[in-house]
C-alpha positions as a Python dict, from the first residue, in 0.01 Angstrom:
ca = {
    (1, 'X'): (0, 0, 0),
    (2, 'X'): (369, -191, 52),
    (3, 'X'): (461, -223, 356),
    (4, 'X'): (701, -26, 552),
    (5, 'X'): (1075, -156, 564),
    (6, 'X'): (1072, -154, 946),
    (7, 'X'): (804, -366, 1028),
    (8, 'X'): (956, -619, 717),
    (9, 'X'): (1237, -631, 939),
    (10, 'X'): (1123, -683, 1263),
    (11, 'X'): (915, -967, 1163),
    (12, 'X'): (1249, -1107, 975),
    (13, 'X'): (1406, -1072, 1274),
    (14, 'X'): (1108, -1234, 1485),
    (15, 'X'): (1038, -1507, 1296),
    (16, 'X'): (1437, -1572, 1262),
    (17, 'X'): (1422, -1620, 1659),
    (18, 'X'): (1130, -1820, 1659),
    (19, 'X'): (1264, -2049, 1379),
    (20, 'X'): (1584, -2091, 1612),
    (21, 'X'): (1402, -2197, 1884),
    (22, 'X'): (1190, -2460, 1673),
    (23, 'X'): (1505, -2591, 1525),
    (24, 'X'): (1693, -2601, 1904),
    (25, 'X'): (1414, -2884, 1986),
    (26, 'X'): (1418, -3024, 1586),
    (27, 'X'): (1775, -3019, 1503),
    (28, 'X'): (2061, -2946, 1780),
    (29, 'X'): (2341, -2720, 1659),
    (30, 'X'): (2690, -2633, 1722),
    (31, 'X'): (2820, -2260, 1802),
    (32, 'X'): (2858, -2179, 1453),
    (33, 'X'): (2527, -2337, 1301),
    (34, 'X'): (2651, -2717, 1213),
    (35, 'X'): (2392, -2945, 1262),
    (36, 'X'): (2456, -3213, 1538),
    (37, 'X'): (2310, -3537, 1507),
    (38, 'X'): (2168, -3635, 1880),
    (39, 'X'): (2347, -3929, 2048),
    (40, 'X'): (2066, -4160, 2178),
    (41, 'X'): (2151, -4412, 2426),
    (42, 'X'): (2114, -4813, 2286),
    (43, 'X'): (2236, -5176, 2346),
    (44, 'X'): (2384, -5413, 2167),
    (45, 'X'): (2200, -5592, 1966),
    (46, 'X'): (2168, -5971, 1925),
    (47, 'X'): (2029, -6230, 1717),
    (48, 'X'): (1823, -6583, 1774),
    (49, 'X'): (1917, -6842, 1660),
    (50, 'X'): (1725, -7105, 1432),
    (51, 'X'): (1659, -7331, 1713),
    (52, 'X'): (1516, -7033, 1941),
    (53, 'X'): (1247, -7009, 1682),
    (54, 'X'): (1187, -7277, 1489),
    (55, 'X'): (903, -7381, 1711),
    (56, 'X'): (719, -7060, 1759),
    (57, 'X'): (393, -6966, 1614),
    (58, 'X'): (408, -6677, 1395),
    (59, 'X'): (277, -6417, 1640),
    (60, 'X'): (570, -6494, 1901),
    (61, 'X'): (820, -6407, 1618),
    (62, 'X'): (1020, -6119, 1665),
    (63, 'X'): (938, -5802, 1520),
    (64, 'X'): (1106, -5570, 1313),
    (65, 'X'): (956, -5225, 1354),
    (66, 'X'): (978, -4967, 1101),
    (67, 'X'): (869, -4629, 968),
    (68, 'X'): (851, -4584, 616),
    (69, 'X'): (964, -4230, 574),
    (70, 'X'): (1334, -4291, 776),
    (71, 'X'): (1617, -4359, 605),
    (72, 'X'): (1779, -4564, 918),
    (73, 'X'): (1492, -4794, 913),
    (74, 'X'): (1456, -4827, 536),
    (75, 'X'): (1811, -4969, 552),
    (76, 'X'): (1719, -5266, 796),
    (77, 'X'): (1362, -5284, 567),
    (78, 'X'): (1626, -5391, 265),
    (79, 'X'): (1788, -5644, 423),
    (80, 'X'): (1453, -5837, 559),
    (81, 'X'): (1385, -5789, 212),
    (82, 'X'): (1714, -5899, -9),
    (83, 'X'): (1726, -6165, 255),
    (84, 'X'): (1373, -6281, 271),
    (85, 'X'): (1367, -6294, 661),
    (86, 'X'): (968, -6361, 685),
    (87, 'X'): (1005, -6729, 756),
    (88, 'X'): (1135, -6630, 1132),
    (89, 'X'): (1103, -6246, 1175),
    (90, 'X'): (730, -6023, 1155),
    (91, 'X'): (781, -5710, 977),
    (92, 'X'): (539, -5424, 1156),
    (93, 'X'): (541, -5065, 999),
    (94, 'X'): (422, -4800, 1258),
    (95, 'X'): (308, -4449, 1148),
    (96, 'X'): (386, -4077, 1200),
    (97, 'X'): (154, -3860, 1427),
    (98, 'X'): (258, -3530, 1307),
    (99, 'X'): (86, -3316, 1562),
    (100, 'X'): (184, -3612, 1849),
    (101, 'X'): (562, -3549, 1710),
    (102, 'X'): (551, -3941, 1768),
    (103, 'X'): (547, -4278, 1649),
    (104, 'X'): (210, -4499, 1667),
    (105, 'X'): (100, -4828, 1611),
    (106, 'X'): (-206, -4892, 1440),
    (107, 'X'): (-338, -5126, 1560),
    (108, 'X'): (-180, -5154, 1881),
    (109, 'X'): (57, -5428, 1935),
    (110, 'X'): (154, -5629, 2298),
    (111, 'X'): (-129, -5357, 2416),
    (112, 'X'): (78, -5064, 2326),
    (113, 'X'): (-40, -4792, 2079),
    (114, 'X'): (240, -4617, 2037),
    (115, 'X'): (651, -4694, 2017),
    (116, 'X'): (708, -4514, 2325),
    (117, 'X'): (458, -4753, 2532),
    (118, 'X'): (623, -5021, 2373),
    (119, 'X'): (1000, -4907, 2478),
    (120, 'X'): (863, -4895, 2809),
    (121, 'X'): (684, -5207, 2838),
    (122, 'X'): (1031, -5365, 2715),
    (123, 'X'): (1130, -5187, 3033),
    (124, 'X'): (1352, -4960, 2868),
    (125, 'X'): (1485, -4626, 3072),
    (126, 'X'): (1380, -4320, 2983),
    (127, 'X'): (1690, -4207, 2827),
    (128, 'X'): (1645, -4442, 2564),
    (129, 'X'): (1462, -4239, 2296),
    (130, 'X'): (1154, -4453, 2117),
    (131, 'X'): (1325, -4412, 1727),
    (132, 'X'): (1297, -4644, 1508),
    (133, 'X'): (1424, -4921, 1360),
    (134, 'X'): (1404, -5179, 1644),
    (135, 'X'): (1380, -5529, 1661),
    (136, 'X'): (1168, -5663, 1967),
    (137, 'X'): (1104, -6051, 2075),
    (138, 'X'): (748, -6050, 2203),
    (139, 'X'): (866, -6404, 2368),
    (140, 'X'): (644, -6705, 2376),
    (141, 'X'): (401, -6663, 2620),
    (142, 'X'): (161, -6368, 2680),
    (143, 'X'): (323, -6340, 3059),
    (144, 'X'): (683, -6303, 2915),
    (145, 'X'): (792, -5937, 2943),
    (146, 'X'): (905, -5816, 2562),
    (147, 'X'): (1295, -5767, 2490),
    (148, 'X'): (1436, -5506, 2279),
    (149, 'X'): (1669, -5732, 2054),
    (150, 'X'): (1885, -5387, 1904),
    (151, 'X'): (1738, -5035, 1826),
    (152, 'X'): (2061, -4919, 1618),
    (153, 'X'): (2033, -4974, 1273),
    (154, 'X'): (2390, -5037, 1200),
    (155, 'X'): (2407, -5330, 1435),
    (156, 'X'): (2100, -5439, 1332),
    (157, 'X'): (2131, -5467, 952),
    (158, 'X'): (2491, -5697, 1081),
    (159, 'X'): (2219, -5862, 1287),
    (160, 'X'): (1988, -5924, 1016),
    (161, 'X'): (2222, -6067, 812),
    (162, 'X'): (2338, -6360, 1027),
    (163, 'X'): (1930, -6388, 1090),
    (164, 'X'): (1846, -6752, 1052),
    (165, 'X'): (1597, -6845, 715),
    (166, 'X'): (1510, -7144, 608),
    (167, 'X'): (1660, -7103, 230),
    (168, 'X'): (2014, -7006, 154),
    (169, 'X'): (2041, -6665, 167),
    (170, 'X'): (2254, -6358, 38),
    (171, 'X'): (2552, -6306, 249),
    (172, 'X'): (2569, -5903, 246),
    (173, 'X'): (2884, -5899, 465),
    (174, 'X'): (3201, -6139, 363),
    (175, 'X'): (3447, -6172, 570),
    (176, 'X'): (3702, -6102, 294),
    (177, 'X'): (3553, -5766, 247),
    (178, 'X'): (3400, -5681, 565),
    (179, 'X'): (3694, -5431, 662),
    (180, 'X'): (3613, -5191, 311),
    (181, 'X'): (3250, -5249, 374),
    (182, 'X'): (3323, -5113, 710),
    (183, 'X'): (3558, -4792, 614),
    (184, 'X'): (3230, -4707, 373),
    (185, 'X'): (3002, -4756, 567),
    (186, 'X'): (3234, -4499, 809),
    (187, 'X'): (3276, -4275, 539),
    (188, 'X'): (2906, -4266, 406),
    (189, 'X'): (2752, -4239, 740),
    (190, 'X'): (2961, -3937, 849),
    (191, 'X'): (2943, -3759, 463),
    (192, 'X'): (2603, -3877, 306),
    (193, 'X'): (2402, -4019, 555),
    (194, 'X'): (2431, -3746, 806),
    (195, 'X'): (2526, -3462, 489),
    (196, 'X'): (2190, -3439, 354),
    (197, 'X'): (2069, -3316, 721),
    (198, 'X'): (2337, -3094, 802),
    (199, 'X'): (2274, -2895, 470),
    (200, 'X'): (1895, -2888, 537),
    (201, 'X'): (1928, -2846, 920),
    (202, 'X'): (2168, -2578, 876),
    (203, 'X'): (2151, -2239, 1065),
    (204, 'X'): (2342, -2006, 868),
    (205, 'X'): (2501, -1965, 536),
    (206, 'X'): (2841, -2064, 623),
    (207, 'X'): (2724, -2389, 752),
    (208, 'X'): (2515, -2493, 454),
    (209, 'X'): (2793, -2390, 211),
    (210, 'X'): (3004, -2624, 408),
    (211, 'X'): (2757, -2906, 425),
    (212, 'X'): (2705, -2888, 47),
    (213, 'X'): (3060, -2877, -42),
    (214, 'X'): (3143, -3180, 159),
    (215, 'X'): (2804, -3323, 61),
    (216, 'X'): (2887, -3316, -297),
    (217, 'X'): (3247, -3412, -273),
    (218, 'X'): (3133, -3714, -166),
    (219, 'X'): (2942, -3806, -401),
    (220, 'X'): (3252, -3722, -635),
    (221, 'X'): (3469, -3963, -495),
    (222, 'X'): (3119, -4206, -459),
    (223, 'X'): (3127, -4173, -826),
    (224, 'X'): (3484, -4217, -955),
    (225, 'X'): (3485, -4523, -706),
    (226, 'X'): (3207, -4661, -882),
    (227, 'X'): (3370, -4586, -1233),
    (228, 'X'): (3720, -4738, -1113),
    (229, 'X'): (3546, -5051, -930),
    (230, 'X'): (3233, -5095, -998),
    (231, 'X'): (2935, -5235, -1021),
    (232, 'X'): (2917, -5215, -655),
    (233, 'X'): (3085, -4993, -449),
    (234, 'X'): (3310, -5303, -317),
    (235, 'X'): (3302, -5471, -655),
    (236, 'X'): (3097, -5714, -800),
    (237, 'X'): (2897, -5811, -496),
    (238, 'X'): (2636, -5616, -345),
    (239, 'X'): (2708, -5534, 70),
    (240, 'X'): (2590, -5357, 348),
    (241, 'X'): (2786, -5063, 225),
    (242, 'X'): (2580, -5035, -54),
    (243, 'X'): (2256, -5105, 163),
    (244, 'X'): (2346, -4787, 351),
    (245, 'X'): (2383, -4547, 59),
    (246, 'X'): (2054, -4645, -116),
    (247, 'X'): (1804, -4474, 145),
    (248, 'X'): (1968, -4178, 82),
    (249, 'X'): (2009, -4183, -285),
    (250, 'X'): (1655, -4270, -349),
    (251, 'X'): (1510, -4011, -172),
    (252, 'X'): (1705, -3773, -313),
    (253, 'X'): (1459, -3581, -553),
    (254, 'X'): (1160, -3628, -390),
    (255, 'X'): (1301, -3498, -21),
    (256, 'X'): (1690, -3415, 13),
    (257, 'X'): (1679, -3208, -353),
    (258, 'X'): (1383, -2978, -247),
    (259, 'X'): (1308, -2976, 98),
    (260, 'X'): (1703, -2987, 207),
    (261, 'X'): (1841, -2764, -65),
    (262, 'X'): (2067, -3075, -168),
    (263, 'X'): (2100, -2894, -505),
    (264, 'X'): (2437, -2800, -608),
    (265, 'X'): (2452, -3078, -884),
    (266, 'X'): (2158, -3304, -996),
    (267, 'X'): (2236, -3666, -903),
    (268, 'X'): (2165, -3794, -1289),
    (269, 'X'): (2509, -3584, -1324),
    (270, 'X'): (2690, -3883, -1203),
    (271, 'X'): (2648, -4126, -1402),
    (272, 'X'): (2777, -4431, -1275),
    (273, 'X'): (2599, -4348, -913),
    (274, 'X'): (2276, -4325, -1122),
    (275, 'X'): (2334, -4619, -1290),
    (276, 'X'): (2366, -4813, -955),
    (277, 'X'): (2061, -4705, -815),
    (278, 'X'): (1870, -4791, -1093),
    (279, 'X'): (2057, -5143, -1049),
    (280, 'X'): (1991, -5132, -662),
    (281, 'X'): (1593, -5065, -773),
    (282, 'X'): (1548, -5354, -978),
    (283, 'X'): (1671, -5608, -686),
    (284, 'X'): (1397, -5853, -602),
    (285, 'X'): (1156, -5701, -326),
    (286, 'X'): (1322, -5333, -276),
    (287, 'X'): (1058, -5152, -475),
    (288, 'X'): (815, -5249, -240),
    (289, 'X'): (1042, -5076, 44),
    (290, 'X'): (967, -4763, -148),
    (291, 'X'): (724, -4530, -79),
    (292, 'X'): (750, -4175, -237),
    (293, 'X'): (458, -4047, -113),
    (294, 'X'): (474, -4158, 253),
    (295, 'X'): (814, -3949, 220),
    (296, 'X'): (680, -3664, 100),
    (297, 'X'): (354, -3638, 333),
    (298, 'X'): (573, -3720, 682),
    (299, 'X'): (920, -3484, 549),
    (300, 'X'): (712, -3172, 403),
    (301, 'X'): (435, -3260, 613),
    (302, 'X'): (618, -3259, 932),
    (303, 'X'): (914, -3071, 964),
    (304, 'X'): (725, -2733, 1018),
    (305, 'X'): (1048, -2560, 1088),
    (306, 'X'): (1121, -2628, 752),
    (307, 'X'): (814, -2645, 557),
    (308, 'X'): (598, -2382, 824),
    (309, 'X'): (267, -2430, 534),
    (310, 'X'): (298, -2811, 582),
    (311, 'X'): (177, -2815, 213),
    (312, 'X'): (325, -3161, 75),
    (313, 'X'): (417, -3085, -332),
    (314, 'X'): (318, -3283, -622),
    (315, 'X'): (598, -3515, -775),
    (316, 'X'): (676, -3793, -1032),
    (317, 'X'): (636, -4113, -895),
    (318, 'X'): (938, -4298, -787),
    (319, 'X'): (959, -4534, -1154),
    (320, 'X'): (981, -4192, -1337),
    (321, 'X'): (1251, -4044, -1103),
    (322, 'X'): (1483, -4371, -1161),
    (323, 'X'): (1446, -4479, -1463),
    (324, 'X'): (1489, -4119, -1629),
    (325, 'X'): (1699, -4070, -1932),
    (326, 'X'): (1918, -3771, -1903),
    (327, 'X'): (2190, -3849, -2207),
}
């Protein structure tokens, strides 16, 4: 027996206003559907010198927390990485508690098990949401109070890249390039960055027809950029600009494709962008910032607005997706 039209669209129209309501607390949106990124309240970061840690044990090291599934902190995870920062700096990866809708740390650290303990035992207002990446200095003695260093990751991938190590060390932001490296990193964080969630956090039709036409645009001019300048985007040396476009690009079949309706174009139909991931890949060390299925199981797994079965799909491993050949 089918079901009568009427009650099809009262529950379209129910669920519709439930969905809304779910998205108003997930993803904030403007008048006419456009998602809004939240503004979230930080200060400025900082960075220690050699001599501040030279003589510390290992355990009073700062700490670079991180969750493997965001792309903010996947972009500070790349430059402890490229940099090899583990002679002064602790990298801690904390987890998602989908039903909590938090972040926890297991096992606890400084006494907290979870990031928002640890915000406020670095004495940190409550306006101050507990996101991650941050960069905390436990201090040197168990009766120091904890300091947030930076919780923003664009000042702290600059931070991280003055951070002191004992071998010489890429540079991923010369001064002879540091104003392009900022107008991309301008451009990508406002078109890319922030595109692939305002085309899956979009309300309406309009909005995600707008989203995906700017979306893909980008990646156009990304693309003929690359062709007229490569290998990197500012030339032959790899930057910060091209540290923040990676996180993006490399979730981009497993998450943003599927789960965000990213899907106007395949990315293998750029060529020279896919070439530079698959060049960005093969750095020392960023492989092992890349987990596909900790993306999968905390994107399809946890946005319920979007994915209201929470059933996390089967996928090629991250190797496959890269090193595909599409000629």
């Amino acid at each position: 027996m089918s079901i009568p039209p009427i009650i099809v669209t009262t529950a379209k129209l129910c669920w519709n206003w439930q969905w809304n309501q779910l998205m108003n607390g997930l993803a904030p949106a403007d008048q006419n559907g456009n998602y809004e990124r939240p503004k979230s309240e930080h200060q400025k970061a900082s960075v220690l010198q050699e001599s501040e840690l030279i003589c510390r044990s290992k355990k009073q090291l700062p700490h670079l927390l991180i969750g493997r599934s965001c792309p903010w902190a996947h972009r500070t995870w790349l430059i402890y990485a490229l940099r090899n920062l583990g002679d002064y700096l602790n990298l801690l990866v904390v987890k998602v508690d989908k039903e909590g809708g938090r972040w926890i740390i297991d096992p606890p650290w400084l006494g907290c098990n979870s990031l928002l303990a640890l915000y406020r035992k670095c004495n940190q207002p409550p306006s101050h949401r507990a996101t991650v990446p941050v960069l905390i200095d436990p201090g040197t003695n168990t009766k120091m109070q904890p300091n947030i260093l930076g919780n923003e990751s664009a000042q702290i991938i600059e931070v991280l890249n003055q951070w002191p190590t004992k071998s010489k060390s890429l540079d991923l932001f010369p001064k002879p390039l540091q104003e392009e490296i900022n107008n991309w990193q301008k451009s990508l964080q406002n078109s890319v960055n922030d595109g692939v969630y305002r085309c899956g956090f979009a309300r309406n039709q309009q909005a995600y027809n707008k989203a995906s036409a700017e979306l893909f645009q980008s990646l156009n001019n990304l693309e003929e950029s690359l062709h007229q300048k490569g290998p990197w985007l500012c030339g032959e040396q790899i930057t910060l600009a091209d540290v923040r476009l990676f996180p993006t690009l490399i979730r981009w079949e497993a998450i943003y494709e599927p789960l965000f309706g990213c899907s106007q174009k395949p990315l293998w139909c750029f060529p020279n962008l896919w070439n530079w991931r698959q060049r960005f890949m093969k750095l020392p060390n960023v492989s092992k910032t890349c987990d596909v299925n900790a993306w999968r199981n905390d994107y399809f797994g946890a946005l319920f607005p979007l994915r209201p079965s929470n059933i996390v799909p089967a996928g090629a491993d991250l190797m496959t997706i890269v090193n595909a050949n599409h000629s």
